[in-house]
Backbone as JSON, one array per atom type, in Angstrom:
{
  "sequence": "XXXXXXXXXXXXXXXXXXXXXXXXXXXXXXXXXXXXX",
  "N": [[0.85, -1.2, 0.0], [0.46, 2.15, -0.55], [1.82, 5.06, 0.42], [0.36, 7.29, 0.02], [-2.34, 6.34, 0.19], [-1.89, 5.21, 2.48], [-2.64, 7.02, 4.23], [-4.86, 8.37, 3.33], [-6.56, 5.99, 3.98], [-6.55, 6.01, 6.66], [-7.58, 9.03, 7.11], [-10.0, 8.58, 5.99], [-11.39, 6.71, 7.94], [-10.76, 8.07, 10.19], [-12.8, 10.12, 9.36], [-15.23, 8.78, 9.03], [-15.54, 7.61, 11.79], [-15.86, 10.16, 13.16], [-18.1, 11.37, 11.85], [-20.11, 8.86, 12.91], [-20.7, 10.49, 15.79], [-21.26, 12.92, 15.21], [-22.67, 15.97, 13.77], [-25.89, 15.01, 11.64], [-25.07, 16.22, 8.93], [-22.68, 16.61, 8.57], [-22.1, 13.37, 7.77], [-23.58, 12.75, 5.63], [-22.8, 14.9, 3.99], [-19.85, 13.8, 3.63], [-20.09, 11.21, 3.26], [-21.55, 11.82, 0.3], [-19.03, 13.44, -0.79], [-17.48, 11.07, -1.06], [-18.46, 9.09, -2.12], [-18.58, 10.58, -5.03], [-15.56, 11.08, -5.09]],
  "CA": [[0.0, 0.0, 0.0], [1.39, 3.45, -1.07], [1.92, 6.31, 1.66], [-0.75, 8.06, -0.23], [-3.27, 5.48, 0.13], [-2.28, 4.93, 3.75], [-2.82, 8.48, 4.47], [-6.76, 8.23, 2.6], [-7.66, 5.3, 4.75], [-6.52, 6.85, 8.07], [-8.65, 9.93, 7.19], [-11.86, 7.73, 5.54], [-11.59, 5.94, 9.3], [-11.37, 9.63, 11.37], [-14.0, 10.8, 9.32], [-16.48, 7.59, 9.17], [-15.69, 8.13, 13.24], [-16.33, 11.72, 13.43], [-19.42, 11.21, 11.58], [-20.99, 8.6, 14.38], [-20.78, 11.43, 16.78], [-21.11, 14.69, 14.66], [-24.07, 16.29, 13.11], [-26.28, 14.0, 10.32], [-25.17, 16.42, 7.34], [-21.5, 15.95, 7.77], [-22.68, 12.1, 7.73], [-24.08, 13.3, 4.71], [-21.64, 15.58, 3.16], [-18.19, 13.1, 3.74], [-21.04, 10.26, 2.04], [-21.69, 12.13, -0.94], [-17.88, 13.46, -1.21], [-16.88, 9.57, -0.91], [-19.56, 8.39, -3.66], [-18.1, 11.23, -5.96], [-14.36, 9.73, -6.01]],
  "C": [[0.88, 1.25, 0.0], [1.12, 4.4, 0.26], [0.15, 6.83, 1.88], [-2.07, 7.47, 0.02], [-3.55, 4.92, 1.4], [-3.06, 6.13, 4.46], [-4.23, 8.86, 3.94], [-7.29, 7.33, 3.39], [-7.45, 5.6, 6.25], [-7.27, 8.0, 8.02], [-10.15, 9.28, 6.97], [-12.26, 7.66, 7.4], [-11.59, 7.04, 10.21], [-12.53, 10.03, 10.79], [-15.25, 10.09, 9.72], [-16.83, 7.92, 10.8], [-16.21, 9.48, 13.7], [-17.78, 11.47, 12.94], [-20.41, 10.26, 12.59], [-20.88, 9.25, 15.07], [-20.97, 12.69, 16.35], [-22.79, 14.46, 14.08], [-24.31, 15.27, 11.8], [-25.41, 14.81, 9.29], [-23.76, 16.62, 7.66], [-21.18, 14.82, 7.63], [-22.78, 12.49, 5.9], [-22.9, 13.83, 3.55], [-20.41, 14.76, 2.79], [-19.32, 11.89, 2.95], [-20.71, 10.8, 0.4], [-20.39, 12.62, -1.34], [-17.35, 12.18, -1.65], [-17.81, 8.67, -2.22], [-19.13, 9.59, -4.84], [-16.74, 10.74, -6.3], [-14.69, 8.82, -6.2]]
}
């Protein structure tokens, strides 16, 4: 696995986390960013 690619699934995994505890629409927002790449 490339740096760059470690460094995308350590953020996916803070955000996915942040999102069970944060407001629905950055649930929402980090979704629909993540279904656009």
């Amino acid at each position: 696995m490339s740096e760059e690619a470690e460094e995308r699934r350590k953020l996916h995994f803070l955000l996915t986390h942040l999102c069970g505890i944060s407001h629905p629409a950055w649930c929402t927002f980090h979704t629909i960013r993540t279904d656009a790449a």
